[in-house]
Structure formats: structure tokens, C-alpha cells
C-alpha positions as CSV (number, residue, x, y, z in Angstrom):
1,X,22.7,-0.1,-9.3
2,X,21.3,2.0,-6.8
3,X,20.9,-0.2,-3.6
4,X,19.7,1.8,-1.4
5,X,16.6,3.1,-3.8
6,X,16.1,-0.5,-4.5
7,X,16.0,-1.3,-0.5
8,X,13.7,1.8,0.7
9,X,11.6,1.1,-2.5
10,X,10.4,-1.9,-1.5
11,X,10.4,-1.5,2.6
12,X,8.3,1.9,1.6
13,X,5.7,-0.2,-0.5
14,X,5.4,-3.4,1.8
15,X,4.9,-1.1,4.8
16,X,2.2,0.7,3.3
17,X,0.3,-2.4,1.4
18,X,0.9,-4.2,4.7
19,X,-0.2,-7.9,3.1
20,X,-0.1,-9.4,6.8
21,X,-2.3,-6.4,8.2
22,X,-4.9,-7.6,5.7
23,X,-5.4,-11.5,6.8
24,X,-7.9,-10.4,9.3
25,X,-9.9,-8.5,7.3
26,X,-9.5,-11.0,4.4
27,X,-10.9,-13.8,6.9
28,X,-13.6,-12.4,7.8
29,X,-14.5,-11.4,4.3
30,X,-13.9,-14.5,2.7
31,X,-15.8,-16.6,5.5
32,X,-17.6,-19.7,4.8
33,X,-15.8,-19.7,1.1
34,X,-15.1,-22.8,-0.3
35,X,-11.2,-23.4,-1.0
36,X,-11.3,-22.5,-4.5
37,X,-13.6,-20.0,-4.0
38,X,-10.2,-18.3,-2.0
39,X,-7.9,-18.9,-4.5
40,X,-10.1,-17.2,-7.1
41,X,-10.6,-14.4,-5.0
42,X,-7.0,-14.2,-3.9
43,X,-5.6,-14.0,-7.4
44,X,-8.7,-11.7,-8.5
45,X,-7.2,-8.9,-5.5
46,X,-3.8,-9.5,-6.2
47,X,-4.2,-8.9,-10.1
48,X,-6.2,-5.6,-9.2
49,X,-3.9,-4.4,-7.0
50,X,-1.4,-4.4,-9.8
51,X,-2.7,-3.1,-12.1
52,X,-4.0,-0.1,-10.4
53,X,-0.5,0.8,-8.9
54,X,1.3,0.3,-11.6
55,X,-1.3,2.4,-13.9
56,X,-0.4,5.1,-11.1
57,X,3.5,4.2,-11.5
58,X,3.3,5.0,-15.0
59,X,1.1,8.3,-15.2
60,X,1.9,9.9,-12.1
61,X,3.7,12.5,-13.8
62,X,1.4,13.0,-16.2
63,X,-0.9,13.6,-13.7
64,X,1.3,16.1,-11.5
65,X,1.6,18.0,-15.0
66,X,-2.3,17.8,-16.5
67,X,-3.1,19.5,-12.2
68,X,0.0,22.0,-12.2
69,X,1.1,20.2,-9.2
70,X,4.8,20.6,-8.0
71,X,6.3,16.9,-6.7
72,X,7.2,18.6,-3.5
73,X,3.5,19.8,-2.8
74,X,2.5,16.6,-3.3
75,X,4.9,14.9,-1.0
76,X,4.1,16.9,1.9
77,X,0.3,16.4,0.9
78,X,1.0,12.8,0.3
79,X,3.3,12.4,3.0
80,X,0.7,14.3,5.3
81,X,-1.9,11.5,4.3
82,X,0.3,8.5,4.7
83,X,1.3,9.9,8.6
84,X,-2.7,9.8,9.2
85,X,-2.9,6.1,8.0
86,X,0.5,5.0,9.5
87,X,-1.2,6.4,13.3
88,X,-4.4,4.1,12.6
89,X,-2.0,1.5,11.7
90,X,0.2,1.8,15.3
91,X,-3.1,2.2,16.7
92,X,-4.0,-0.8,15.9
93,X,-6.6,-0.2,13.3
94,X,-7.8,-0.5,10.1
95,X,-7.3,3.0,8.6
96,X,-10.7,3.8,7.3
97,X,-8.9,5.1,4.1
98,X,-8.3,1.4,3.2
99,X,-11.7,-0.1,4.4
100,X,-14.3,1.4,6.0
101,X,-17.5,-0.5,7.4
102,X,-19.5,0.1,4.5
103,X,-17.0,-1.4,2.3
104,X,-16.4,-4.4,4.3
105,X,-20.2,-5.2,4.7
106,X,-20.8,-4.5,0.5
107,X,-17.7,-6.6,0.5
108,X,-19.8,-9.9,2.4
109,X,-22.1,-9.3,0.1
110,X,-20.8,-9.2,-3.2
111,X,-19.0,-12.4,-5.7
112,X,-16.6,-9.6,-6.8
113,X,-14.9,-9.6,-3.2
114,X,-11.4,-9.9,-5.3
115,X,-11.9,-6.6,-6.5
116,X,-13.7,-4.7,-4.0
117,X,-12.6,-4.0,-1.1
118,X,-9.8,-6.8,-1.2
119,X,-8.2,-5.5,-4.2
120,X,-8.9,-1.8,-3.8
121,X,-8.6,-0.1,-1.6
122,X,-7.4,-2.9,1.0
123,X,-4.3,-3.6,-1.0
124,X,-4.2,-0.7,-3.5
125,X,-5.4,2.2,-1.3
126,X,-4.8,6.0,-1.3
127,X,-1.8,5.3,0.8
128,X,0.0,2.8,-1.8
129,X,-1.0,4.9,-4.7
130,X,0.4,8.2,-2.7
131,X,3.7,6.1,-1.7
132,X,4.6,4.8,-5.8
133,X,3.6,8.2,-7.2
134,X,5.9,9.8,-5.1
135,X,8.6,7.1,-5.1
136,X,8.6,7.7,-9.0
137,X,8.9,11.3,-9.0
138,X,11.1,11.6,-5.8
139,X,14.0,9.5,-7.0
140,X,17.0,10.6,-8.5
141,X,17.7,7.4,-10.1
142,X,17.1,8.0,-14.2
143,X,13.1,7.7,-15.1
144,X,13.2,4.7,-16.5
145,X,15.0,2.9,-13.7
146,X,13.0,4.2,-10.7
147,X,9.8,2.9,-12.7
148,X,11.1,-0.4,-13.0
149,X,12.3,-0.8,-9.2
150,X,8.9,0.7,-8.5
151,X,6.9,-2.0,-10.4
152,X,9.1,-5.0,-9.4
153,X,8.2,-4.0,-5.7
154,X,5.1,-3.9,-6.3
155,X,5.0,-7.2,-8.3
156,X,7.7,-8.8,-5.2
157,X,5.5,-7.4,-2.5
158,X,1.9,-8.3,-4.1
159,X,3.3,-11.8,-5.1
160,X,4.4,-12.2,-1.3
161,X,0.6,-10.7,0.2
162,X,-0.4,-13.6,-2.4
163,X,1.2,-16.3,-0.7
164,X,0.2,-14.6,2.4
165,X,-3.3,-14.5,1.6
166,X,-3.6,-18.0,0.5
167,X,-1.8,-19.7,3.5
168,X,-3.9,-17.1,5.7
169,X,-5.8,-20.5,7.8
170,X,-2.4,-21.2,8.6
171,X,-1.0,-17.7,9.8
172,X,-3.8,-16.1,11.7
173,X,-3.7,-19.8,13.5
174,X,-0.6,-18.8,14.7
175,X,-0.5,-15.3,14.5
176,X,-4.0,-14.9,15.8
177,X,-5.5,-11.1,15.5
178,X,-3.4,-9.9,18.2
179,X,0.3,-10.9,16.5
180,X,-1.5,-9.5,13.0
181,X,-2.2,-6.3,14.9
182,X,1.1,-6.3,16.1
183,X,2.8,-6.6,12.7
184,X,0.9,-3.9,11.9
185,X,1.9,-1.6,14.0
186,X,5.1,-2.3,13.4
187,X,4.7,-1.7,9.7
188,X,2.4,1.4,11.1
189,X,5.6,3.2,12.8
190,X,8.1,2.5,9.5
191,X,5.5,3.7,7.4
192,X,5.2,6.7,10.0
193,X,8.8,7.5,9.1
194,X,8.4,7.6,5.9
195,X,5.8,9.9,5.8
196,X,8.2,12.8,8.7
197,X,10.6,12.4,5.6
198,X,7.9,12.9,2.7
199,X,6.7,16.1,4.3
200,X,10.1,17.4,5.4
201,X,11.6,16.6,2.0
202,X,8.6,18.9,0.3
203,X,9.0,21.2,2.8
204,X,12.7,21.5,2.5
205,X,11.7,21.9,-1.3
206,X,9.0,24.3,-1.2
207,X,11.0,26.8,0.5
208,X,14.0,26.4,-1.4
209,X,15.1,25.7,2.2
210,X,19.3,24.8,2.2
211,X,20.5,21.8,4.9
């Protein structure tokens, strides 16, 4: 078993869905909700978010093949994207690619707040979907095995933003929006990282380049 896919797998994915990054924006959203009005709405996101990353997990191919997209266009693409979000992040921001004003005002205003914008794109955003699409097709673990270390990641990392989520009261107490902003940049500099190596990967690719 491949460790150290298994390891950078799931650092990759937690960085990007960044489940402590969203307790702000889930408090605010979810003000003056009753406590099993959170719960429903927690489990609602959480279920959404799965299920979109994992439909991504499983047809990402598909999809490189139906566009005539190479994997190492897309990673320098992708990787080009997620270095955009991981600067917002270390900035200190939402990246508007997860949430946007809009978004989070329609969110206030709508019962389905589970799905949109807490469940997509807050936790399943372009960035996620870009990270397990590339994970997949990146790894040189067999198929079958780097889809199933991609979807129990996913599954670990949205069943932890779950606990997270529920107990958020409790954490932004003590974190308070300035330790959550922290987090996040910390999350925003790995995820950076991640990204230099996305692109130069592609690049390295594209060019047949040899290092």
C-alpha cells in the first residue's frame, strides 16, 4: 500500500475543502436556525458534497477523453486555478470561486442552504473538484486503487467538516474569526504548494521535459 499517495491524498483534499475555513461562513448562514434546523442542514451539505466529488472521482476520465484533454494540460490549468484560490485563502479570504456575495445572500434566503452554497460550491467547489480529478488521473497507483483512496478522503475529510460543522458554537467560541482565518491561511499556503507542483508536473509533461 502506497503510503505516501494515501498521505498527500488526503492533506491535498482537506486543504482544499478547508472544513474549518467554512465555520464562519456557515454561522452566518445558518443564523437564528433552530438546533435541528443545523443538523438538517449540516448533513444536507455534507451528503452533497459527496456526491458531487465523488461523481467527479469517477468520470473524470471520461470527461478528459469525451474534451480531448491531456491530464497534464489539465494539471497545469487545474493547478493554475487552485494557486488563485490557495492566495485568497493566505489572504485571508473567501475565494469568490467557493462563495461569492450573491451566493451567500440567496443562501440566507433559501430552506435549501444544505445544498446551496454550503454544499456546493462552499465544500464541493471548482477547487475540490479540480484537486480529485487530478489526484485520480495523476497517480501511478493502479485505477482502481487511486479511486478508492480518493473517495475514502473525501468521505474521512467530509465526515470530519461534519463534526466540525455541527460543533461550530463551540469552535468559532474559541477559535473566533481571526484563529478560523488563520487556519486558513495555513491550509491556503499547503494548498499553494500543491498547486507549484500541479503546474510544474504538467509542464514537465507537456514538454516532454526530462529532470
Amino acid at each position: 500500500m502506497d503510503w505516501e499517495f494515501i498521505a498527500s491524498t488526503f492533506i491535498s483534499i482537506f486543504a482544499i475543502i478547508n472544513p474549518v475555513g467554512a465555520v464562519p461562513n456557515y454561522a452566518v448562514l445558518t443564523q437564528g436556525y433552530a438546533r435541528s434546523e443545523k443538523k438538517r442542514v449540516v448533513k444536507k451539505a455534507v451528503l452533497v458534497a459527496l456526491l458531487v466529488l465523488i461523481v467527479f472521482t469517477l468520470l473524470g476520465r471520461f470527461i478528459f477523453e469525451f474534451l480531448s484533454i491531456t491530464i497534464d494540460g489539465f494539471r497545469v490549468a487545474g493547478g493554475a486555478v487552485l494557486f488563485v484560490i490557495a492566495m485568497e485563502m493566505v489572504r485571508g479570504r473567501t475565494p469568490q470561486s467557493k462563495l461569492n456575495p450573491k451566493e451567500k445572500k440567496e443562501g440566507m434566503e433559501k430552506e435549501q442552504v444544505g445544498v446551496v452554497p454550503l454544499g456546493v460550491p462552499l465544500l464541493a467547489g471548482p477547487g475540490s473538484i479540480t484537486t480529485v480529478m487530478i489526484i485520480t488521473a495523476n497517480s501511478e497507483v493502479s485505477k482502481i486503487s487511486s479511486i478508492t483512496i480518493v473517495i475514502a478522503s473525501i468521505l474521512v475529510v467530509l465526515v470530519i467538516g461534519y463534526f466540525i460543522l455541527r460543533n461550530s458554537d463551540r469552535i468559532f467560541d474559541r477559535l473566533g474569526r481571526t484563529g478560523a482565518h488563520i487556519f486558513s491561511r495555513i491550509m491556503g499556503l499547503l494548498l499553494a504548494a500543491i498547486a507549484v507542483q500541479f503546474i510544474a508536473d504538467g509542464i514537465i509533461g507537456l514538454f516532454n521535459i526530462t529532470v
